[in-house]
N, C-alpha and C positions, 0 to 999 in steps of 0.2 A: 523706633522698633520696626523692624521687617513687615512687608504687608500681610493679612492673612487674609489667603483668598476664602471666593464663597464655598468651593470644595471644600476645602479643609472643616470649616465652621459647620458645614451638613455633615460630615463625618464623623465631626466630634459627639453634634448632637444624637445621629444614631447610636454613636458605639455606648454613650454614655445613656439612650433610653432601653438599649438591649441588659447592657447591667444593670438598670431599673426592673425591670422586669423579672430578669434572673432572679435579682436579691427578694421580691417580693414574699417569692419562697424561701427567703432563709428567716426569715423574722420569727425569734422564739416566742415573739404574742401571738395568742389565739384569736383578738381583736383587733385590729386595725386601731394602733395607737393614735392620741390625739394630737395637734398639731403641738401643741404646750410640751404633751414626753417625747415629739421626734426632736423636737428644738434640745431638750434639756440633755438626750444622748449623745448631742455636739459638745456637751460645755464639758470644759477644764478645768474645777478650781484648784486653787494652792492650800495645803493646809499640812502643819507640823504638829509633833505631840501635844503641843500645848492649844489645839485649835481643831482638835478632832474630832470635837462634839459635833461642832459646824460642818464637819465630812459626813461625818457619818449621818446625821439628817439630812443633808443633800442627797446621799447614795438610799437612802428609803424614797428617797422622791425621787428618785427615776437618774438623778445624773449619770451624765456618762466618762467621768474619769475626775482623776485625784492627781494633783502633782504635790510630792515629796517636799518638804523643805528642810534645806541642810538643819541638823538638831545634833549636838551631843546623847545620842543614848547608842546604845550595842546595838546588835543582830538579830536577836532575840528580843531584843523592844519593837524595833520596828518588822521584825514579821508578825507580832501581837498586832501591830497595828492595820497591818495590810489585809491579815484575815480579818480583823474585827470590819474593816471596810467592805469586803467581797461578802461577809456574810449580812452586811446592811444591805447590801445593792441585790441582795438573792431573795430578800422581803419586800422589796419594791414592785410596781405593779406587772411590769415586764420581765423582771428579774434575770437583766442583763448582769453579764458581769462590767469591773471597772477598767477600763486603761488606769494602772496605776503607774506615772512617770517618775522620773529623777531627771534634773540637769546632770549627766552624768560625762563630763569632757575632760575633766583633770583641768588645772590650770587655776585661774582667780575665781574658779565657780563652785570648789572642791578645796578642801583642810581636812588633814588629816583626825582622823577618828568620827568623822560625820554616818549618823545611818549606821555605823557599826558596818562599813565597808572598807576593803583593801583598799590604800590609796593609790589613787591610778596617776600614772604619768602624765605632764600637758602634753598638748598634741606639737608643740613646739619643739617637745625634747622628741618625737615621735617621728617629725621630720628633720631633725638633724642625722638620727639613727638611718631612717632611709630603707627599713629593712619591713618589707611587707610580709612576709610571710611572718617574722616575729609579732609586726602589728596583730595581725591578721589573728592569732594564737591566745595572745594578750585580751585581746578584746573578744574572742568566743570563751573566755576563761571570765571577765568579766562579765560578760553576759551572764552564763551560771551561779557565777556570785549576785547579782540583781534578781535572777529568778528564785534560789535561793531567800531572798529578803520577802520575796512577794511581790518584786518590781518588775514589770511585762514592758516599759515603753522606756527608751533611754533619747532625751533630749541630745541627740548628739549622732554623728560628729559634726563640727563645725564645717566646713566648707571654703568661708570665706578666707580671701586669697589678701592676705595682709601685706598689701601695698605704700599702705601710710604709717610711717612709724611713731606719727604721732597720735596714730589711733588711742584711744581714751577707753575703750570697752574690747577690744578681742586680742590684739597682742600674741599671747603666748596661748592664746585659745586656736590661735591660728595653726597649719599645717606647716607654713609658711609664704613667700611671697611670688614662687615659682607654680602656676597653675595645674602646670601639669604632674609633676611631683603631688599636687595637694590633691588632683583627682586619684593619681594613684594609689595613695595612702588613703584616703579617704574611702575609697572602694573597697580596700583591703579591712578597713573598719567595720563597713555595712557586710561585708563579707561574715566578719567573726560575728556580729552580733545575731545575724541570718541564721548562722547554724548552732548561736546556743539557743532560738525561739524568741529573742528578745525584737522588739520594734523601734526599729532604729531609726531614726527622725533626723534629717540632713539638715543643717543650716547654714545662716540667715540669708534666704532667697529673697532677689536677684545678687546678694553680696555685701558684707558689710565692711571688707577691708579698705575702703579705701574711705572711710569715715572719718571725721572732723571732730563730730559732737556724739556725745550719749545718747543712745535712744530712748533710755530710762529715765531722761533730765528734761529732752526736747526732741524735736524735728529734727534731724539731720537732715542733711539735702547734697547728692554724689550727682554732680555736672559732667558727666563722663561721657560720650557718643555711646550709641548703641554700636558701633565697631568694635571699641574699645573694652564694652562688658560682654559682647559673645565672644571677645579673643582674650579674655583673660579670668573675669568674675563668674562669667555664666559657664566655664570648662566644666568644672569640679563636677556643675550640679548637674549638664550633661551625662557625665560620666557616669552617676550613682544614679540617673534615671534610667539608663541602656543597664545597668545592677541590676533594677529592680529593687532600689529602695522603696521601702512601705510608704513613708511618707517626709514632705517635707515641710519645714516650716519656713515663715515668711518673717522678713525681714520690715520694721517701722522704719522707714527710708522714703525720700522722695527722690524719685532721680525723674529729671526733666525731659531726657528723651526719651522715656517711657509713657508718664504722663504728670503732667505738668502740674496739677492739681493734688493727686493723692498720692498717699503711701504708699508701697506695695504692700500692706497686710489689705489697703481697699480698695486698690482698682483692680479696675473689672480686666484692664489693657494687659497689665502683669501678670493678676490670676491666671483668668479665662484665657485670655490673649496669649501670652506668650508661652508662659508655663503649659497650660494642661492643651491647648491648638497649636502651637506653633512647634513647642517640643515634645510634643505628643504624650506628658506625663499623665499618667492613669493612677497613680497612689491617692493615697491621702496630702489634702492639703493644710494644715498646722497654721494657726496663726500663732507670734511672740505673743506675749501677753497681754492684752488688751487695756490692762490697767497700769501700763507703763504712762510718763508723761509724752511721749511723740503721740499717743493717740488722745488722750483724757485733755490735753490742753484745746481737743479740736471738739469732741462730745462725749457721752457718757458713756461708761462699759456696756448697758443693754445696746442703744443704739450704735457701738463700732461693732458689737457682736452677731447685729443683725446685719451691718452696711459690709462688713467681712464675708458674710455667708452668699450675699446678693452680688457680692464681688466672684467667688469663686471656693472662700475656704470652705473646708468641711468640718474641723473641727477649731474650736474655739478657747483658746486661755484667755478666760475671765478672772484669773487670780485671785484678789481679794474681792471683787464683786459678786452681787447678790444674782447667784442662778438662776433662782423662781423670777425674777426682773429681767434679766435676758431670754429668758425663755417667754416669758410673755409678749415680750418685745417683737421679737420672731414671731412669734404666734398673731402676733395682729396688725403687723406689716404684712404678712400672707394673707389673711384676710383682707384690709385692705388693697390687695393686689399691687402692692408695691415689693414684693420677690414673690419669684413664680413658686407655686407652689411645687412643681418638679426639681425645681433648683433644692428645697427642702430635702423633697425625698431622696434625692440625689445622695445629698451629703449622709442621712439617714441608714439608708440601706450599705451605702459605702463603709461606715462606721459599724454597722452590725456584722459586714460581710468579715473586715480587718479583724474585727473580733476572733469570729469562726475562724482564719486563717490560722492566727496566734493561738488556738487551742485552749481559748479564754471558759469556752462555756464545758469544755471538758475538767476530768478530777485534776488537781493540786499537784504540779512538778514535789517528786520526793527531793528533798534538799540531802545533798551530800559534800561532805568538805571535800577541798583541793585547794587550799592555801599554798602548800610547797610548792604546787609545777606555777602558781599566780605570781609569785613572790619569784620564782626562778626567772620568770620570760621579764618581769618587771627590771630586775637586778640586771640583764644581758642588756633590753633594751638600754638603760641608762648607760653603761659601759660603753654601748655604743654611740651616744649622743655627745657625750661630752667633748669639747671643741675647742682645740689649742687657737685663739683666736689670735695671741703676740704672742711670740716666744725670744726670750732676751738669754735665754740657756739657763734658766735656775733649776729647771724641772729635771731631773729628780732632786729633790733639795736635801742640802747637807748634814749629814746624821746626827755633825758634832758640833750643831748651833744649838742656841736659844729661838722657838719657832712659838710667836704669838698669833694664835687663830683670833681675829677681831670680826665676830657675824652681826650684820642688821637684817634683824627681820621678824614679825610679829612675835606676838611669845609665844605663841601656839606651835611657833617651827622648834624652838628651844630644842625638841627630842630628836627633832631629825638631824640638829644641828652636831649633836655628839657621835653622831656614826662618820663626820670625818675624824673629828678629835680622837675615837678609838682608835682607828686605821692607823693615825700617827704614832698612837702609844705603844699597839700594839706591835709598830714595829719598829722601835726601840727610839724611836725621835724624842724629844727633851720638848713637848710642845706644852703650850698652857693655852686655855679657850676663854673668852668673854665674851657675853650675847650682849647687846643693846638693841632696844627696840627702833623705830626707822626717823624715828622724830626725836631728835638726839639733844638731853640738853648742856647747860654748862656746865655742871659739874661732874657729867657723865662724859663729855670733850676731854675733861682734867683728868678722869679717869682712865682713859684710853691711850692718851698721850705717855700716862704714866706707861702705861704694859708695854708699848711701842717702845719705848726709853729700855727696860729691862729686855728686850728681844734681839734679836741681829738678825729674824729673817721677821717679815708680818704678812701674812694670808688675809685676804681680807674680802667680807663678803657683801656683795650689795644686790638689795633687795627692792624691786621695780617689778608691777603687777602690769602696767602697759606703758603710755608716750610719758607719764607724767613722772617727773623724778621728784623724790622729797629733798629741798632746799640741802635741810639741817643732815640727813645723811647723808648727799655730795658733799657740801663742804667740809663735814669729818674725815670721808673717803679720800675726799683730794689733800688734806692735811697732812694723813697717814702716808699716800702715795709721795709726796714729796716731803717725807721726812727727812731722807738721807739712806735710806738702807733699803735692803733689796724688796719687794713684796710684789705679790700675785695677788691679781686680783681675779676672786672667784664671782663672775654675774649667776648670781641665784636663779634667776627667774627670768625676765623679759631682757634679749643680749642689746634691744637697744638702749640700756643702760650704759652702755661700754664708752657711747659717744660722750658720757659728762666727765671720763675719765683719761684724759690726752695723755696725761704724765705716768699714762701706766704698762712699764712694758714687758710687763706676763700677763695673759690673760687667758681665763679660762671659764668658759660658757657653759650652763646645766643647765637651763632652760627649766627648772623647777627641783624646789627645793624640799626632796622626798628623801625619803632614809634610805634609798638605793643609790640615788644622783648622789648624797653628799660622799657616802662610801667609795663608790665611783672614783669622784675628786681625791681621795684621802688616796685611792691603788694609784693613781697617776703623779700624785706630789711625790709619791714616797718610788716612782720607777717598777710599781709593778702593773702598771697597764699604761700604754701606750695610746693616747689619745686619738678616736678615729673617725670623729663627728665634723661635720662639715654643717658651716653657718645655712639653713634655713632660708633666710632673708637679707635684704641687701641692707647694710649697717651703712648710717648718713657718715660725712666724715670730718 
């Protein structure tokens, strides 16, 4: 890491005691909170419809935010829930209001009908499109649909600059594997979310593209120079701090030239050091969730939620751990004098200030639909994304064949899967569709062969959420591919898919498999849209 001289370090600490001070006056207590309610207004916890109880007595005892968990109910369920939450945290003793979050990226973190939310594009198909001002439009529309819900803080956008295609967790979360492209888009993201009032949260800082392992499984560890992550991983997050992103969160990663020892959600080198002194960020800083396995395999969620705060962050996802224990935690490591007690306040007053910003302690955005102009920018973006990756000349494919659609991919897509099947029907093709799911078995093999047999063209769709491919749907894919007869193959979702498919020579890339992408695909096979998306990332070969 770059040296950071004594200047800078005194300057950080003035500016950061001057907003101490400032914020002293913004604090909606009349009492000088205890160290136990500065701590608990840092924590994050997780909790879905079925674990609400557990929110909602956190939010009487003072917590300070709620993160969303994907669930099956509508819109109207879950803004039941997010009032029932603000009106617990307005009986608390401070009667702050919540950060209520969502992961909210599109991609493997997002299925449709979740939250009773529009489904949003990956940021994959986002960077194939290449169209900021569309991004940009997209995601101030989504923003209103989250505030709408009662959701004020959106996990999102990713950041990181997807280098490694065998990455295991970000993939199609990714913008892609061009830095600069991914700061622009990503700017154009925090942009939209700016101006519908939502708080946009950057991630996984310093970078998680260029990852090996899951953070949710184990320790990852990226051996990269510091040359190499400020010319490449650290662009993006440059770019959306010169934004003015609200906040960002932090990445469970060790990378060794930073410090050799810890994660970045716990050194001090990466927090303090390079993020908030060396690049001068002033936001908020986010940790991932502290009850992943990269941290809990090292100690327990109170003590990463206190060794985080002493590091640098200000707020804390403790997910499924116990708040009153992390807060205590904090609480008598301050006392003890092993974090300063201004490092608290710090984060404290930071966290009430973000509030006031977001217009949290003020009345209730009135919710108003805009579904059409959301659904409009969504349907363009994808048009635009899709990506003639081979072209063997099938495309536009022939009116007066037999056309077998063969899709893999969970059941849950099943509904999106018929908005290319309409496309074809509706425009006079002779096509028939069969779903199977990604883990394919024998007699479902016998089944698919058969349709391929009754067909003369086969479209075929493979479905890959990041590096990892499933055996049993390659080798049906590849089956189908060297049948004998002509077929497209459509990559659903992560395009580095493409590489388990040598013998396929039409191909065509959606980067996610949404009821506008697969439409998309259906205007292009059928020659009423002309393909204008360019690969994202660089495909192995």
């Amino acid at each position: 890491m770059r040296p950071i001289t004594r200047q800078a370090a005194r300057k950080h600490a003035r500016s950061a005691g001057v907003f101490l001070l400032a914020a002293l006056a913004l604090s909606p207590a009349a009492a000088e909170p205890t160290l136990e309610e500065k701590a608990g207004q840092l924590l994050i916890i997780s909790a879905g419809a079925d674990t609400s109880a557990r929110a909602v007595k956190a939010a009487r005892a003072g917590l300070g935010g709620v993160q969303l968990q994907w669930g099956s109910y509508s819109l109207e369920e879950t803004r039941k829930l997010t009032e029932r939450l603000q009106a617990a945290a307005a009986e608390s003793g401070e009667k702050t209001p919540l950060f209520i979050a969502v992961d909210y990226e599109g991609g493997s973190v997002y299925v449709p009908t979740t939250l009773g939310l529009l489904e949003l594009p990956t940021n994959m198909m986002l960077g194939a499109a290449g169209d900021e001002n569309g991004t940009a439009t997209l995601f101030y529309l989504a923003g209103k649909e989250l505030r709408r819900a009662g959701i004020n803080m959106a996990f999102g956008p990713v950041l990181d600059v997807n280098t490694n295609p065998k990455n295991p967790i970000i993939g199609i979360r990714s913008l892609g594997s061009d830095p600069v492209k991914t700061a622009r888009l990503g700017t154009a993201i925090l942009n939209g979310f700016k101006a519908s009032g939502v708080i946009a949260v950057a991630k996984h800082f310093p970078g998680h593209g260029a990852a090996e392992k899951d953070s949710h499984k184990t320790l990852p560890e990226i051996s990269l120079s510091t040359a190499d992550l400020h010319a490449t991983h650290l662009l993006p997050f440059r770019a959306a701090a010169a934004a003015g992103v609200p906040a960002i969160m932090t990445a469970h990663i060790r990378y060794p030239a930073l410090d050799k020892d810890n994660p970045a959600t716990l050194s001090r080198a990466v927090l303090a050091g390079l993020l908030k002194i060396e690049m001068g960020y002033r936001g908020l800083v986010v940790t991932d969730s502290l009850d992943m396995r990269a941290i809990t395999l090292r100690m327990s969620v109170p003590r990463a939620a206190a060794a985080a705060l002493k590091a640098g962050a200000d707020i804390l996802l403790i997910g499924t751990g116990d708040p009153r224990a992390a807060a205590r935690e904090i609480a008598r490591q301050v006392r003890a004098g092993e974090i300063n007690e201004t490092r608290l306040n710090d984060a404290y007053y930071r966290v009430l200030e973000a509030k006031r910003a977001a217009g949290l302690f003020g009345p209730p955005e009135t919710p108003s639909p805009f579904d059409k102009a959301y659904l409009e920018i969504t349907g363009s973006l994808s048009r635009q994304a899709a990506t003639l990756v081979r072209d063997a000349g099938l495309i536009p494919l022939p009116k007066d064949k037999k056309i077998a659609i063969i899709i893999f991919s969970p059941q849950r897509f099943a509904g999106n899967a018929l908005s290319l099947y309409r496309v074809l029907r509706e425009s006079g093709y002779q096509a028939s569709q069969y779903f199977f799911d990604i883990g394919v078995s024998g007699a479902e093999l016998r089944k698919l062969t058969a349709a391929a047999a009754e067909a003369d063209i086969l479209v075929l769709g493979s479905f890959q959420w990041t590096g990892v491919q499933n055996a049993s749907q390659r080798d049906a894919i590849n089956i189908l591919v060297n049948y004998g007869k002509p077929a497209v193959l459509l990559s659903l979702m992560n395009p580095y898919d493409i590489a388990a498919y040598p013998g396929a020579s039409t191909v065509l890339a959606l980067y996610g498999m949404t009821a506008p992408s697969m439409a998309a695909a259906g205007e292009i096979l059928t020659g009423q849209l002309a393909p204008a998306g360019t690969l994202p990332v660089e495909l192995p070969n």
